[in-house]
Biopython code that builds the backbone (N, CA, C, O; Angstrom):
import numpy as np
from Bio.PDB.StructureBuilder import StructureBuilder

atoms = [
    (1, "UNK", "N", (132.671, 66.579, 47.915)),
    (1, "UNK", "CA", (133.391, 66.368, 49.153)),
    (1, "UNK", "C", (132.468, 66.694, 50.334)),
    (1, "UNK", "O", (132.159, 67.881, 50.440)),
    (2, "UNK", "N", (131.929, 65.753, 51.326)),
    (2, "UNK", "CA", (131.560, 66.090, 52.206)),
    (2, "UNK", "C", (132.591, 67.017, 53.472)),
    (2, "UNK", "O", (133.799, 67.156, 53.668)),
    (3, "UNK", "N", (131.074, 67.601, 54.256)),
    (3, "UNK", "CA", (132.050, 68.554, 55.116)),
    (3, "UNK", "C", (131.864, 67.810, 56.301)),
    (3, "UNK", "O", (130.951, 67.017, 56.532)),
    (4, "UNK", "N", (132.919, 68.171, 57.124)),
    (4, "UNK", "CA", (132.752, 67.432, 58.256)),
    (4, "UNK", "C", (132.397, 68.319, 59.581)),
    (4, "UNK", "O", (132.948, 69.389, 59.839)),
    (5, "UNK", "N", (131.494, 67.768, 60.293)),
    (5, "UNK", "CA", (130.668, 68.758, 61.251)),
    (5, "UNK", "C", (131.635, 68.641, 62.402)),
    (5, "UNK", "O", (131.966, 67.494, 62.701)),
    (6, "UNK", "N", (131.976, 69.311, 62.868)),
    (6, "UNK", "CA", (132.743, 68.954, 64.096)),
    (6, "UNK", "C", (131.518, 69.727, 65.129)),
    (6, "UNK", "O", (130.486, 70.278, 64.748)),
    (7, "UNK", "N", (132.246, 69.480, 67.184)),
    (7, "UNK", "CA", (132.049, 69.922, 68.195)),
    (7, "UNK", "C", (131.767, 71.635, 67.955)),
    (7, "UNK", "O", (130.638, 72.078, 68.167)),
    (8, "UNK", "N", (132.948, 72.595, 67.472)),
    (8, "UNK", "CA", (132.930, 73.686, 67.170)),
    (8, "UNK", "C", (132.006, 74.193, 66.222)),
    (8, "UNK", "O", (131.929, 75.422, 66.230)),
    (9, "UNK", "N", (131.169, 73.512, 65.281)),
    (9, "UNK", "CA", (130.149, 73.959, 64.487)),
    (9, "UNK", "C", (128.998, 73.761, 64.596)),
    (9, "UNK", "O", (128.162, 74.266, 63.846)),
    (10, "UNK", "N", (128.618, 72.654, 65.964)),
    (10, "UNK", "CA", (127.167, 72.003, 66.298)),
    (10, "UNK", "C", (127.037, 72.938, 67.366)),
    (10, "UNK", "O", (126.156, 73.782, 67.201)),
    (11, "UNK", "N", (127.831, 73.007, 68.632)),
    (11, "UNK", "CA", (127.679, 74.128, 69.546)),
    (11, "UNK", "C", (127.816, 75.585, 68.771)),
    (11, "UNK", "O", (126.703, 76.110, 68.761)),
    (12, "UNK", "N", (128.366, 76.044, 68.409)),
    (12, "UNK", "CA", (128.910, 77.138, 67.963)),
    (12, "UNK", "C", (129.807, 77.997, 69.467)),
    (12, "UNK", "O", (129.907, 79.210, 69.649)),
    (13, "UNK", "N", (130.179, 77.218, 70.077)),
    (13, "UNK", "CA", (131.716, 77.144, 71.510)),
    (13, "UNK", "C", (132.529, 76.335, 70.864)),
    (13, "UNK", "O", (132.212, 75.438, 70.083)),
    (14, "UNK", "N", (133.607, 76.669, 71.207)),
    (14, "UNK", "CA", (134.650, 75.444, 71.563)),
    (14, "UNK", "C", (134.538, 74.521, 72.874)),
    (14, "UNK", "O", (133.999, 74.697, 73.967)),
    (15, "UNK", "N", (135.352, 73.350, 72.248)),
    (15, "UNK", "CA", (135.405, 72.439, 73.300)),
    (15, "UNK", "C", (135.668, 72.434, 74.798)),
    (15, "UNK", "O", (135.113, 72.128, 75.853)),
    (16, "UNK", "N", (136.695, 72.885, 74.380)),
    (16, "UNK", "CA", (137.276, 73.624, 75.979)),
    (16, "UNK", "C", (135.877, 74.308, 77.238)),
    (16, "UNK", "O", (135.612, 74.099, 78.421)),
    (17, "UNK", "N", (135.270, 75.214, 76.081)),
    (17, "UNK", "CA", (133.939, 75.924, 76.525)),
    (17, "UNK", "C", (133.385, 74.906, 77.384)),
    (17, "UNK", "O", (133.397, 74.683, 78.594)),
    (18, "UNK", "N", (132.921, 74.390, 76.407)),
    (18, "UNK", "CA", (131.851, 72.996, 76.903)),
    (18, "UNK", "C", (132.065, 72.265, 77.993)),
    (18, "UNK", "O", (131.247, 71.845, 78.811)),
    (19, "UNK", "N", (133.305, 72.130, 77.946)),
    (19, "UNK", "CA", (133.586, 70.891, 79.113)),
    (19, "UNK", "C", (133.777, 72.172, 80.191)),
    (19, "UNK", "O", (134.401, 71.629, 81.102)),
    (20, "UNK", "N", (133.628, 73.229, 80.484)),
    (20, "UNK", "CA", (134.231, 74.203, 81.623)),
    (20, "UNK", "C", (132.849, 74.108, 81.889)),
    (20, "UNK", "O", (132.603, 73.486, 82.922)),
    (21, "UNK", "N", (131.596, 74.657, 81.094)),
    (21, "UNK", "CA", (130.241, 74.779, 81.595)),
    (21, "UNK", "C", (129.661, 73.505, 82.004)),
    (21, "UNK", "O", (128.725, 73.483, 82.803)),
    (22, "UNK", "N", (130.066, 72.641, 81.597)),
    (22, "UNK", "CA", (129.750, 70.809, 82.453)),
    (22, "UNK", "C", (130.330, 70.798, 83.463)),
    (22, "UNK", "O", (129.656, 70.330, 84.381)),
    (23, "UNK", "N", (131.381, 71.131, 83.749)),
    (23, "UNK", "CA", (131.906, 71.393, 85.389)),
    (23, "UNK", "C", (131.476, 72.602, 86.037)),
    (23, "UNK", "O", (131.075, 72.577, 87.200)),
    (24, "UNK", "N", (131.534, 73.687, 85.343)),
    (24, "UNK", "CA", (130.137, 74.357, 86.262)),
    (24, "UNK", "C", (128.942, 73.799, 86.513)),
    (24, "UNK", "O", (128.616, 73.628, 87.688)),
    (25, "UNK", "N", (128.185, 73.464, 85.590)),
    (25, "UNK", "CA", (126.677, 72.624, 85.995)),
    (25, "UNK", "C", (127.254, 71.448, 87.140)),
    (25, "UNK", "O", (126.968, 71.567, 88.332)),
    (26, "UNK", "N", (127.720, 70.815, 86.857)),
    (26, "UNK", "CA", (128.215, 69.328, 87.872)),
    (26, "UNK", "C", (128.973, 69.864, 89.051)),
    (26, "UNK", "O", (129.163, 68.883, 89.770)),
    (27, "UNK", "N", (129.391, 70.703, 89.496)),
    (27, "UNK", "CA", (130.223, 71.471, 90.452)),
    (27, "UNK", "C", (128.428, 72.487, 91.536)),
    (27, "UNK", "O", (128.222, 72.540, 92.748)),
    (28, "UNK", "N", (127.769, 72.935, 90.633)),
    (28, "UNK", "CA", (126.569, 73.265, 90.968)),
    (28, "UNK", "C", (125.831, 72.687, 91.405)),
    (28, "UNK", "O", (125.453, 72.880, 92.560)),
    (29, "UNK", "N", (125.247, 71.549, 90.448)),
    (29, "UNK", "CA", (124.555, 70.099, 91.287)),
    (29, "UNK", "C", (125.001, 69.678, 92.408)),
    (29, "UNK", "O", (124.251, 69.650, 93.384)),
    (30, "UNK", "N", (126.254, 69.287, 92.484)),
    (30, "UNK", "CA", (127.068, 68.575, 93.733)),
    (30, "UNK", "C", (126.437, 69.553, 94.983)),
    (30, "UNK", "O", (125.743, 69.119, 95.902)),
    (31, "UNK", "N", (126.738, 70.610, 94.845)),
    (31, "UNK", "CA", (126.893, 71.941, 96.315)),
    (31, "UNK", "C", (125.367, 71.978, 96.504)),
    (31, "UNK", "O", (124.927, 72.338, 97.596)),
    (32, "UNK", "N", (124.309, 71.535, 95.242)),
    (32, "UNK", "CA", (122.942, 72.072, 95.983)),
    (32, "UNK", "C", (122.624, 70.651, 96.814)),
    (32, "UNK", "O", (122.274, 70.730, 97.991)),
    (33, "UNK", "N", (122.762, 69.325, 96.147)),
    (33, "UNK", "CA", (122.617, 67.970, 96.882)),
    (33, "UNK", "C", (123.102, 67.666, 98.082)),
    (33, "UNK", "O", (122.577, 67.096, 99.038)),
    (34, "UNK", "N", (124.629, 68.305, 97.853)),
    (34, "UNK", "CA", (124.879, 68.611, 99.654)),
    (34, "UNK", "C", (124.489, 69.335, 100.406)),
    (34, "UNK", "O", (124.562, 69.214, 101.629)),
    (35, "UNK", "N", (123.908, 70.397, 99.673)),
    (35, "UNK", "CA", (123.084, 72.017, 100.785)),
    (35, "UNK", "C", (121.999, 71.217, 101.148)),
    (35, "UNK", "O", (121.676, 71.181, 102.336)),
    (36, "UNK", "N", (121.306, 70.486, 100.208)),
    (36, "UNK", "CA", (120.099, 69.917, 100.675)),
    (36, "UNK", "C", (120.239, 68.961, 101.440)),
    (36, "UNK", "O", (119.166, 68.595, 101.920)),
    (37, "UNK", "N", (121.146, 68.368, 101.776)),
    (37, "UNK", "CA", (121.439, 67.379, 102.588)),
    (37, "UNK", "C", (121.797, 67.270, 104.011)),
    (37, "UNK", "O", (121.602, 66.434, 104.894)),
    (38, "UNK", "N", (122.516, 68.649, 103.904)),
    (38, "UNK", "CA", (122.988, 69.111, 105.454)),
    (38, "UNK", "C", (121.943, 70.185, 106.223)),
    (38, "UNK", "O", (122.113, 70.499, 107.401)),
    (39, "UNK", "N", (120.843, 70.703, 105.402)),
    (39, "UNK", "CA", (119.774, 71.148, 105.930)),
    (39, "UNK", "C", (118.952, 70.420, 106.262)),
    (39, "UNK", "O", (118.425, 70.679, 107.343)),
    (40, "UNK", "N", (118.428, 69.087, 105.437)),
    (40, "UNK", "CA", (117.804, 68.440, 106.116)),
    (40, "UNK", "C", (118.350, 67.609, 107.468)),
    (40, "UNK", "O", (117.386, 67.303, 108.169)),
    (41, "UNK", "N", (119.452, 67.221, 107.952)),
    (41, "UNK", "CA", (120.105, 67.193, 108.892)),
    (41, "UNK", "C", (120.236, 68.167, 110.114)),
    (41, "UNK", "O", (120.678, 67.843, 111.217)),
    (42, "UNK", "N", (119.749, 69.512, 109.723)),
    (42, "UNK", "CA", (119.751, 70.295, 110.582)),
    (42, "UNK", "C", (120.989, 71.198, 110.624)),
    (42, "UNK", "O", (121.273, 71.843, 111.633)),
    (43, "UNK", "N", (121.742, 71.229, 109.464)),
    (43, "UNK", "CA", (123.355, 72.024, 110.242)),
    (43, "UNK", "C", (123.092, 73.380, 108.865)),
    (43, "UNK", "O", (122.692, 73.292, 107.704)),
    (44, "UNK", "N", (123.544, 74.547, 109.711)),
    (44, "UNK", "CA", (123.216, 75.632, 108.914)),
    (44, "UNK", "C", (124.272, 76.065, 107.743)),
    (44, "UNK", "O", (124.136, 77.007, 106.962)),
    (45, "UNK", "N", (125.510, 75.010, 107.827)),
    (45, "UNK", "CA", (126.271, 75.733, 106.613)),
    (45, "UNK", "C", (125.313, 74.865, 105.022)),
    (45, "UNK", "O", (125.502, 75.228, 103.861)),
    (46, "UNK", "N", (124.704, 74.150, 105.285)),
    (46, "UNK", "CA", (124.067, 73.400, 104.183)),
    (46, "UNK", "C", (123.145, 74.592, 103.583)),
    (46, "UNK", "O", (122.589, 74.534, 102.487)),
    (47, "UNK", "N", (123.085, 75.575, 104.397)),
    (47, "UNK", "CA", (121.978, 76.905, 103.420)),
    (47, "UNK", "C", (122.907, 77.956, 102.586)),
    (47, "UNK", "O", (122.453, 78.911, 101.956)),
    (48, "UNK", "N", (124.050, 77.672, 102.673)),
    (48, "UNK", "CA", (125.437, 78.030, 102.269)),
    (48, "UNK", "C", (125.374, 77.291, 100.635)),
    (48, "UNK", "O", (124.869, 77.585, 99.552)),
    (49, "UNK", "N", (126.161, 76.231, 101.168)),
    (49, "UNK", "CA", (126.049, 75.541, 99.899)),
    (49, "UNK", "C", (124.599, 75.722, 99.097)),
    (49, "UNK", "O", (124.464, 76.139, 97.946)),
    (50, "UNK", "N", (123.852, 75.419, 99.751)),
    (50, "UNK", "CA", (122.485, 75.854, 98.392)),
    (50, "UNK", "C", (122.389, 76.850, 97.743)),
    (50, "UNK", "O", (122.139, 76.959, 96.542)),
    (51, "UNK", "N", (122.654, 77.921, 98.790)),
    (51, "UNK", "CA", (122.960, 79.605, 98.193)),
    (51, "UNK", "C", (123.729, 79.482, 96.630)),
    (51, "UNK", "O", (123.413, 79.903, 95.518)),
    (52, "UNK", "N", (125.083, 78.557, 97.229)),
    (52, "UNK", "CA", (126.602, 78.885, 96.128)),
    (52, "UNK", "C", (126.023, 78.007, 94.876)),
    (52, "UNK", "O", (126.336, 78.310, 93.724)),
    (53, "UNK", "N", (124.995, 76.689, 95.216)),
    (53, "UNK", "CA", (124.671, 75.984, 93.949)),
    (53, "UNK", "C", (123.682, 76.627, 93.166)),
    (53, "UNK", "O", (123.655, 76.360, 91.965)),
    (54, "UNK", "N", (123.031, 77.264, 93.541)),
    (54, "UNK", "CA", (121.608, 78.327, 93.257)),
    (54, "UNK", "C", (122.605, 79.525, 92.444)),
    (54, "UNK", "O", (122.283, 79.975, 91.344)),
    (55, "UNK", "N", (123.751, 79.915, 93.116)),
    (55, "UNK", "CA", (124.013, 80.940, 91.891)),
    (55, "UNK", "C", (124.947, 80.121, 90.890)),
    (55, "UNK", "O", (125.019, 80.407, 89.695)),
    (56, "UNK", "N", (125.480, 79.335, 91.337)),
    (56, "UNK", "CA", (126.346, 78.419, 89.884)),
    (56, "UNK", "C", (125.286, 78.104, 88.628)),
    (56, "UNK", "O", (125.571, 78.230, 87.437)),
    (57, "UNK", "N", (124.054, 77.684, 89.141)),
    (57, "UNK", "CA", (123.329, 77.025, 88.684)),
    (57, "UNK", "C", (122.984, 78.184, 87.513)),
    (57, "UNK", "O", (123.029, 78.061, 86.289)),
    (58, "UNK", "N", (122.561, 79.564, 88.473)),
    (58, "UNK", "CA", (122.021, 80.527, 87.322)),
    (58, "UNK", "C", (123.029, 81.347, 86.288)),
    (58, "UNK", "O", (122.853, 81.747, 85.137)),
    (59, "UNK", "N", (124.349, 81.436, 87.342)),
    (59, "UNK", "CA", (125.348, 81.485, 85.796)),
    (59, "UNK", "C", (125.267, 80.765, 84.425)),
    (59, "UNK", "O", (125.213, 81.270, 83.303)),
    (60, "UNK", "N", (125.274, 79.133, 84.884)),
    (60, "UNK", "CA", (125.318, 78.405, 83.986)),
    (60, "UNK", "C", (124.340, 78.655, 82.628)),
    (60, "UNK", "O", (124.559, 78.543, 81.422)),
    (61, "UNK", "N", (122.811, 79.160, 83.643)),
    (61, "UNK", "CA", (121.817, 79.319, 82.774)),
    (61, "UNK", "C", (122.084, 80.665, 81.972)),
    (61, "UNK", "O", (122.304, 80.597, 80.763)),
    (62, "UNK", "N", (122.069, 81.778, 82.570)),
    (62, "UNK", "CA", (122.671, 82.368, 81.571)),
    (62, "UNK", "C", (123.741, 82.556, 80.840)),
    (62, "UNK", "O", (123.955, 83.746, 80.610)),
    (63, "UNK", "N", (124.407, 81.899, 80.442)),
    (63, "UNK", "CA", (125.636, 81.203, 79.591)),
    (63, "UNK", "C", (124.542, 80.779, 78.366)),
    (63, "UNK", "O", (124.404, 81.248, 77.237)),
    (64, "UNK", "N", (123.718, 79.529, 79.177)),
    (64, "UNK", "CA", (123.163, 78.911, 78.079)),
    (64, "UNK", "C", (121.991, 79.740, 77.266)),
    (64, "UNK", "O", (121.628, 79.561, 76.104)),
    (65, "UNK", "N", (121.588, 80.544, 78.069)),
    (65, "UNK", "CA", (120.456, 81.408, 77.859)),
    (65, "UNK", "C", (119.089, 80.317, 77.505)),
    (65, "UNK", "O", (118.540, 80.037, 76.439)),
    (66, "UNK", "N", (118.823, 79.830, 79.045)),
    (66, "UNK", "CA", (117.829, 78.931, 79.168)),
    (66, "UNK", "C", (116.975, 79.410, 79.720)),
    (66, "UNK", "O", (116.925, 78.961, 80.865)),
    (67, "UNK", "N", (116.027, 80.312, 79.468)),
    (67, "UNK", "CA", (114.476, 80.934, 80.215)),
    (67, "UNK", "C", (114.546, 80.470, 81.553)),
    (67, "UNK", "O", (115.005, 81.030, 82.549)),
    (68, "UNK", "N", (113.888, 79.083, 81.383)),
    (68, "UNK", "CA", (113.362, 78.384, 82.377)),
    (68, "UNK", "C", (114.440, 78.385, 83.818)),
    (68, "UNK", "O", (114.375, 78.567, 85.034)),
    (69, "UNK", "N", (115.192, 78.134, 83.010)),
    (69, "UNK", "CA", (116.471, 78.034, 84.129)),
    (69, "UNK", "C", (116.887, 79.305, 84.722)),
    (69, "UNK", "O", (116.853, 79.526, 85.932)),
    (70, "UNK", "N", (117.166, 79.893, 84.090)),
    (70, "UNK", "CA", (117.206, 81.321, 84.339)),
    (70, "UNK", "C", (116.091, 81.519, 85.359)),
    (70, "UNK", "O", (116.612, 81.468, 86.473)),
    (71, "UNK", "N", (114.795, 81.722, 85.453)),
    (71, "UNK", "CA", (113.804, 81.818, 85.946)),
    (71, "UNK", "C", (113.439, 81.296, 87.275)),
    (71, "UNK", "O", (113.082, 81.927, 88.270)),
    (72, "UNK", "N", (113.610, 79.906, 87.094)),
    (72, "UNK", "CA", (114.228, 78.445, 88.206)),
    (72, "UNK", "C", (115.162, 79.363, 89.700)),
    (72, "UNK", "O", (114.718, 79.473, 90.843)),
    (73, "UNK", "N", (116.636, 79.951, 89.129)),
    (73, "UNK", "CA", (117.541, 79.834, 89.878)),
    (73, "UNK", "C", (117.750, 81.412, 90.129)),
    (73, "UNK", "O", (118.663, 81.761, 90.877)),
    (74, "UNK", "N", (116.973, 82.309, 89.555)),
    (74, "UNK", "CA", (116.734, 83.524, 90.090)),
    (74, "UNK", "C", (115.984, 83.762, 91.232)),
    (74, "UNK", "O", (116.314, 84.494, 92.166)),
    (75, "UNK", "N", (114.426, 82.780, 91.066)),
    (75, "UNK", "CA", (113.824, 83.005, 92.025)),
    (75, "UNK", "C", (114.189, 82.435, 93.682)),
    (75, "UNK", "O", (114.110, 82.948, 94.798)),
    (76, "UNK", "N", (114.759, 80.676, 92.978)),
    (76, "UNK", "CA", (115.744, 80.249, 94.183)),
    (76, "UNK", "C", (116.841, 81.143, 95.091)),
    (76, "UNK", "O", (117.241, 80.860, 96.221)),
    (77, "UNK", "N", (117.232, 82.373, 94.222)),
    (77, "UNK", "CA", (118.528, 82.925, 94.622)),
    (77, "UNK", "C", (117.919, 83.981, 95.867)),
    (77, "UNK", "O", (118.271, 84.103, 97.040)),
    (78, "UNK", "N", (116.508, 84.902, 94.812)),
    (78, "UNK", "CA", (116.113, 85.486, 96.011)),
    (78, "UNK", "C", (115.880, 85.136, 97.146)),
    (78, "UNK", "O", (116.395, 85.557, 98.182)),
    (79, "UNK", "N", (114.859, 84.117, 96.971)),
    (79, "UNK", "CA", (114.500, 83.254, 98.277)),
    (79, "UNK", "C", (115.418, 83.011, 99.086)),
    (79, "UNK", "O", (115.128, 82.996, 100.282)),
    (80, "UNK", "N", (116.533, 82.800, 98.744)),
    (80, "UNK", "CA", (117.522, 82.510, 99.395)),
    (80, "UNK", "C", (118.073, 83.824, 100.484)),
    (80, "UNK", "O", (118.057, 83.882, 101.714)),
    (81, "UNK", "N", (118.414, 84.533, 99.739)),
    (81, "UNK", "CA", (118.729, 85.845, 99.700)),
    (81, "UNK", "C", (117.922, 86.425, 101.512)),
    (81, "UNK", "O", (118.398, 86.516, 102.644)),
    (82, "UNK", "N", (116.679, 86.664, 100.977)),
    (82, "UNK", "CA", (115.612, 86.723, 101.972)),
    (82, "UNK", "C", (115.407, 85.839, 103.576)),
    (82, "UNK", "O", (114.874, 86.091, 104.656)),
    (83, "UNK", "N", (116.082, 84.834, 103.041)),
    (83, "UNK", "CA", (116.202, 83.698, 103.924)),
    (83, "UNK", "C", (117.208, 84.043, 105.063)),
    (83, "UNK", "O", (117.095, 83.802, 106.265)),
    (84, "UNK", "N", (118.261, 84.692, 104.369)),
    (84, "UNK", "CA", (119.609, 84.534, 104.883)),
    (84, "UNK", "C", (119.323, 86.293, 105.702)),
    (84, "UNK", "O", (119.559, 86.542, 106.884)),
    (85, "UNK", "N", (118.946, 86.978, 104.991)),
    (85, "UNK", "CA", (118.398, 88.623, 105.832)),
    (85, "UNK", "C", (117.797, 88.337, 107.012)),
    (85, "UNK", "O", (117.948, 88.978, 108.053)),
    (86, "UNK", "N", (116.690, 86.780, 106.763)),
    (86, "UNK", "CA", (115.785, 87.419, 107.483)),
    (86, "UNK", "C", (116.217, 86.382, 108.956)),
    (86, "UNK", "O", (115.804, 86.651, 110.084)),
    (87, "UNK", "N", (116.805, 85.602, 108.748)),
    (87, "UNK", "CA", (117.571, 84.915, 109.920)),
    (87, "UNK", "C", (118.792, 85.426, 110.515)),
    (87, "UNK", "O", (119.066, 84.907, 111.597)),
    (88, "UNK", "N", (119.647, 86.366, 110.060)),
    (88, "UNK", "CA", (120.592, 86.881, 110.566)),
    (88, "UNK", "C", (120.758, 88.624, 111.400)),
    (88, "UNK", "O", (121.593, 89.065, 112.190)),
    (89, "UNK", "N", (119.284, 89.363, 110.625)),
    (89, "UNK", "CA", (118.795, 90.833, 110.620)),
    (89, "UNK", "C", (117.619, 90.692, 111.647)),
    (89, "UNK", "O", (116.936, 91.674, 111.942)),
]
sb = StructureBuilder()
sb.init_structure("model")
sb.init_model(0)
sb.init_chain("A")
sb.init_seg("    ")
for serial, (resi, resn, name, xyz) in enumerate(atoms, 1):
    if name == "N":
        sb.init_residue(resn, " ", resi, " ")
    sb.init_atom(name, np.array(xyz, "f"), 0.0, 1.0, " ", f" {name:<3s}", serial, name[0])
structure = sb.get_structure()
């Protein structure tokens, strides 16, 4: 008798999981494309949104426990971070 592989045994999540962390990642993407969009335009809530996609982004990664990503959206976060001190302080 073959076994049958399902969603729950290739991820080792459930489904539900999966599709919540695809709308985090895609909810993340969206906010940094618009941060980047309204900064290059010149309007300052667009450093906002990059901020909020920069930390969605690194939740996501550590969820997935992706180095790179992890790495990626930490350093983005500081920068950010620094950005936002050093224009408002």
């Amino acid at each position: 008798m073959k076994r049958k592989i399902s969603v729950d045994m290739y991820y080792g999540y459930d489904y539900n999981f999966i599709m919540n962390l695809d709308n985090l990642k895609w909810t993340a993407t969206t906010l940094l494309i618009v941060g980047f969009g309204l900064v290059t335009a010149g309007y300052f809530p667009g450093v906002i949104f990059q901020f909020s996609g920069g930390m969605l982004w690194l939740i996501a990664a550590i969820i997935m426990k992706d180095k790179p990503l992890i790495t990626t959206n930490a350093i983005m976060t500081i920068a950010g971070v620094i950005g936002l001190i050093y224009r408002f302080f």
